[in-house]
N, C-alpha and C positions, 0 to 999 in steps of 0.2 A: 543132225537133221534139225534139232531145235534152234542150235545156233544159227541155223542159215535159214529158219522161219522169223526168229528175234530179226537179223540182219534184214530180210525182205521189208518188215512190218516197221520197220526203222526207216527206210527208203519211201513205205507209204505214206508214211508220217510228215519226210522231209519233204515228200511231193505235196501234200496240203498246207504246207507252211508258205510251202514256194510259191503256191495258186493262190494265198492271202494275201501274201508279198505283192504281187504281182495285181491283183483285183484292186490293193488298196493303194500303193505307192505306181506301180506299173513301171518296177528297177526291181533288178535282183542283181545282189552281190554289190551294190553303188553303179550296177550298168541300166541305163532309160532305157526300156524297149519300146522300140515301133510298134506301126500298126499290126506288122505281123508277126510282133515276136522277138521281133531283131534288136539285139542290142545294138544304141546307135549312142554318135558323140553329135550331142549339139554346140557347144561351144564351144569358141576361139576367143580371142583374144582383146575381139573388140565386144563380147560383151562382159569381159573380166573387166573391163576400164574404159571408159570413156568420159566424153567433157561437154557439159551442157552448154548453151547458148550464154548465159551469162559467166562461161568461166568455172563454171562450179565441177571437179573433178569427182567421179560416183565411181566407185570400185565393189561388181560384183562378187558373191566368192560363191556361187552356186557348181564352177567349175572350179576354182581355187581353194576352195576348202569341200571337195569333193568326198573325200574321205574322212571330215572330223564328221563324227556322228551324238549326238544326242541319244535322248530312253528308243524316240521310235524312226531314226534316220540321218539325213544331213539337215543342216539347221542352217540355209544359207540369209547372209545378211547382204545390204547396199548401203554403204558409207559413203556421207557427202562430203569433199573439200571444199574449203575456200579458203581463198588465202592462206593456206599452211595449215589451216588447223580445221578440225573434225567439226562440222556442224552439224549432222544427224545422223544417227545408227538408225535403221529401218529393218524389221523382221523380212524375208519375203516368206514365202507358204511352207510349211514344211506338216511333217506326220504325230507332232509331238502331242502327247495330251495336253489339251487345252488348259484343264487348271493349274497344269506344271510349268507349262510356257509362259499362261497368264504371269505367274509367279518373277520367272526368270527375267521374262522383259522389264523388269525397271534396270533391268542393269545397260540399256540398252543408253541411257542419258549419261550414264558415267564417264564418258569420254569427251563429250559436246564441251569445245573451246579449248583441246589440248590439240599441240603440234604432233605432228606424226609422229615424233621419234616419241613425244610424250605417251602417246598411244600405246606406241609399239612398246613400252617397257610398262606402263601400267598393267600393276593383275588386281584387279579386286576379287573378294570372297567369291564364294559361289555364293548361292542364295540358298538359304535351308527350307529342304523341301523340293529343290526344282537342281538337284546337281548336276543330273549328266546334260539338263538343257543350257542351266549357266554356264558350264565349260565350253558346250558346242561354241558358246555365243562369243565364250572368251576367244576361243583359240581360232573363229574365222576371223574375229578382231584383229586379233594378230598378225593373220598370214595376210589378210587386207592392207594394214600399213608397211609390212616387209614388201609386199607386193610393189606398194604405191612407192616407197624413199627406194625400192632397188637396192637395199642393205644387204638383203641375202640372194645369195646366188639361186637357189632353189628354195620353195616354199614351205619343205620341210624342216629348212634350216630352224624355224622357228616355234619349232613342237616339238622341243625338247623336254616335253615334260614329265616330270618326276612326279610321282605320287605322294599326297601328302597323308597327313595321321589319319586320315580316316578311312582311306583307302587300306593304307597298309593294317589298320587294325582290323578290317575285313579279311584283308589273305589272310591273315594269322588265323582267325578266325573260320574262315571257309577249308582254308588247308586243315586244323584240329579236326572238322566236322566231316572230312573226304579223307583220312585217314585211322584216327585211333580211335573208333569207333570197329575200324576191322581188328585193334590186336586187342581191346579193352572192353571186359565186360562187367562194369564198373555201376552202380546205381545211382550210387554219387555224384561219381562223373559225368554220367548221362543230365543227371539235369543241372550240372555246368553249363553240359553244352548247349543246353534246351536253353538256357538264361541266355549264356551268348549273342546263341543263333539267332533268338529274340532283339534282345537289346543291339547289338550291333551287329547285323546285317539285316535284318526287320527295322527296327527304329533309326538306329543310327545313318547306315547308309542307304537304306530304301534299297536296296538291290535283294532280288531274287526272281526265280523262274516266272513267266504269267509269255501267255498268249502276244500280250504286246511287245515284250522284248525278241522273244522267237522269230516273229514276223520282222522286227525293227531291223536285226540283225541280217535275217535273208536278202532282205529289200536292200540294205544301207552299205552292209559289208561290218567288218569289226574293226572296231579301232583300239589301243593301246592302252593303256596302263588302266582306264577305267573298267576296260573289256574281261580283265584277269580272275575278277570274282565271278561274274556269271559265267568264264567261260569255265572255272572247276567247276560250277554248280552245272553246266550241262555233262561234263564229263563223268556226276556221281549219277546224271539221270540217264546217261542215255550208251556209255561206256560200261560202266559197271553192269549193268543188267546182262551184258554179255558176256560176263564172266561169271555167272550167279549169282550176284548182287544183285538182286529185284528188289525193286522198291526203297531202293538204298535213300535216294533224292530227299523222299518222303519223310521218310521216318527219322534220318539224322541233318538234314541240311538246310530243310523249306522254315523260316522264318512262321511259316502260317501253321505248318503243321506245329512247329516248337511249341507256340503260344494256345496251343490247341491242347496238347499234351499235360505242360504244365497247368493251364486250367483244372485238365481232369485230376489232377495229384491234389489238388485244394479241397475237393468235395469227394469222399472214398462213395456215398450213398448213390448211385446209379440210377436210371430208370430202366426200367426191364421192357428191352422191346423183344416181341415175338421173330422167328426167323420169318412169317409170312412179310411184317409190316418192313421189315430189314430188308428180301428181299424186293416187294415194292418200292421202298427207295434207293435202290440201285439199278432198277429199273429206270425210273426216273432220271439218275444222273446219267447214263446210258441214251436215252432217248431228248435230252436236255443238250448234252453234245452232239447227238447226230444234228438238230436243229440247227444248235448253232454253227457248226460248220457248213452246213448249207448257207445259214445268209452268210458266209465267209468268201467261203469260194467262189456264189455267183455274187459274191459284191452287192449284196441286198444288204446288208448293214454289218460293215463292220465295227461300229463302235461299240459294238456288246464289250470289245477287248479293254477296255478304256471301264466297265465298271466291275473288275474281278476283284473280287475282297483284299489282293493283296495290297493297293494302293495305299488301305485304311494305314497301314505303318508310316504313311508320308501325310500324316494328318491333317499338317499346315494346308495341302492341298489337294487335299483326297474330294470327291463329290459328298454333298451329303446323303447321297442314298449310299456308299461305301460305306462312309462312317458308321451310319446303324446297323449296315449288314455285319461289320465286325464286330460290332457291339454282341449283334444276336449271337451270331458265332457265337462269342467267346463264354456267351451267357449257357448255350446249349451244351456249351464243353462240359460243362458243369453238371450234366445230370447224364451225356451221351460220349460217350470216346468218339473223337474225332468228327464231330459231323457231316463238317463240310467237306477235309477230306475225302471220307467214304460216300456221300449222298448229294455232291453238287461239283466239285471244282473241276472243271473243264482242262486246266493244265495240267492235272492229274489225270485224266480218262486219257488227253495223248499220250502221256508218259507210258500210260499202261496200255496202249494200244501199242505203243514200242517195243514192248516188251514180250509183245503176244498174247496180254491177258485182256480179258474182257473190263 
């Protein structure tokens, strides 16, 4: 009976994800819905490529790279030809946070004056700070000039991509934190993994759970080899709980909670809160989330998801109202266990509304 109350609450959960999806991108799964719902295809072929009045050849990939996705969706670009070679990359609209994309767009000149096949085999870095948007930007690059020279038969021919060190040092890292934690009960180890979990999936790759990639993911669909660490990270959050693992996400995997943790190991002297002021602040994160998923759902503002403390770990381009808030955090840790876990984080109260707990 528990388990099919967790499963229901699990469904209620994926229905408010899918109505933010849905208020703020208006696609679910990488499908555009109509006015009434209806998932529909808007384009063909002639707005994949066409050719302006002066000759100039412009290849959209809003349909063509339909499926690479960025932090919060697809990330389509319009590339200008002339004569052979690339003379402008242009953004068109997409869902991505603004100081990330800010970020990733210079990489948008990197190709201006190179020939298409030049294009097509250029990879520059990502941009640190802005990864899953620099890759989006890379890989419609790509499928843009495959598109235009007609080198590959099909557009996936050219997404063969492999994950590189940083990536891979994440699975490693996310697999340690999604497994020996269940056969290890180690103190030691535990803040290994607290260090890890921190440094490289918090700092290093900027990847973990928050509001905007849930939504990103419903709305965009999931894409490949960058998709593999947050898809174990939903698996400890939202899988495990169904097996009697509650609260597993939290306590061994969340980057925020890690940094949260180890804080409190620096200062053993606590402050002593009453269970009255305790319970008020739980009240609070309780009534905190119901708000904001109101302006969620009816689309009164969804960019509350864009300032969730976890960003503060992507430094280079976090807001600065982030950056203090993590600052306070991390300062509060210090006299409070956990406090934004237990008294504020919004993609903590879903988690635990997954799981059937208040």
């Amino acid at each position: 009976m528990k388990r099919l109350q967790q499963i229901l609450m699990l469904l209620v959960c994926l229905c408010i994800v899918a109505t933010a999806a849905i208020q703020r991108d208006g696609c679910l799964w990488g499908h555009r819905l109509g006015e009434k719902g209806v998932a529909t295809e808007t384009h063909n072929d002639n707005d994949t490529m066409r050719t302006m009045a002066d000759g100039t050849l412009v290849v959209n990939t809003s349909a063509l790279g339909s499926d690479i996705r960025g932090y919060g969706g697809p990330v389509p670009l319009e590339i200008y030809i002339s004569k052979g070679r690339v003379t402008r990359v242009r953004a068109l609209a997409n869902n991505e946070t603004p100081a990330f994309f800010g970020q990733a767009k210079e990489l948008l000149g990197r190709w201006n004056g190179m020939t298409i096949d030049e294009a097509a085999r250029t990879q520059p870095d990502a941009v640190s700070g802005a990864t899953y948007s620099s890759r989006a930007i890379i890989a419609n690059m790509h499928r843009a000039m495959a598109y235009a020279s007609a080198n590959a038969t099909t557009p996936n021919d050219l997404l063969a991509d492999s994950p590189d060190a940083k990536t891979v040092a994440g699975l490693v890292v996310v697999m340690l934190a999604a497994i020996v934690p269940l056969l290890v009960r180690n103190r030691r180890y535990r803040t290994l993994q607290l260090v890890l979990n921190v440094a490289v999936l918090g700092f290093w790759c900027g990847t973990f759970l928050s509001w905007s990639l849930l939504v990103g993911f419903v709305s965009g669909g999931i894409d490949s080899w960058m998709s593999l660490i947050p898809i174990i990270m939903m698996a400890t959050a939202f899988a495990y709980p169904l097996f009697g693992k509650k609260n597993y996400y939290c306590s061994n995997v969340c980057p925020c909670g890690s940094l949260q943790d180890l804080a409190g190991m620096a200062h053993r002297r606590k402050w002593h809160m009453s269970q009255k002021v305790a319970r008020r602040l739980d009240y609070f994160r309780q009534g905190l989330f119901n708000v904001l998923v109101v302006l969620l759902v009816t689309g009164i503002w969804t960019e509350w998801m864009d300032y969730e403390v976890f960003s503060a770990f992507v430094f280079q381009t976090a807001s600065a109202f982030v950056l203090v808030l993590g600052i306070v955090v991390v300062v509060l840790s210090l006299f409070v266990p956990r406090p934004y876990c237990r008294f504020v984080c919004p993609t903590g109260t879903l988690l635990r509304l997954a799981e059937n707990r208040r």
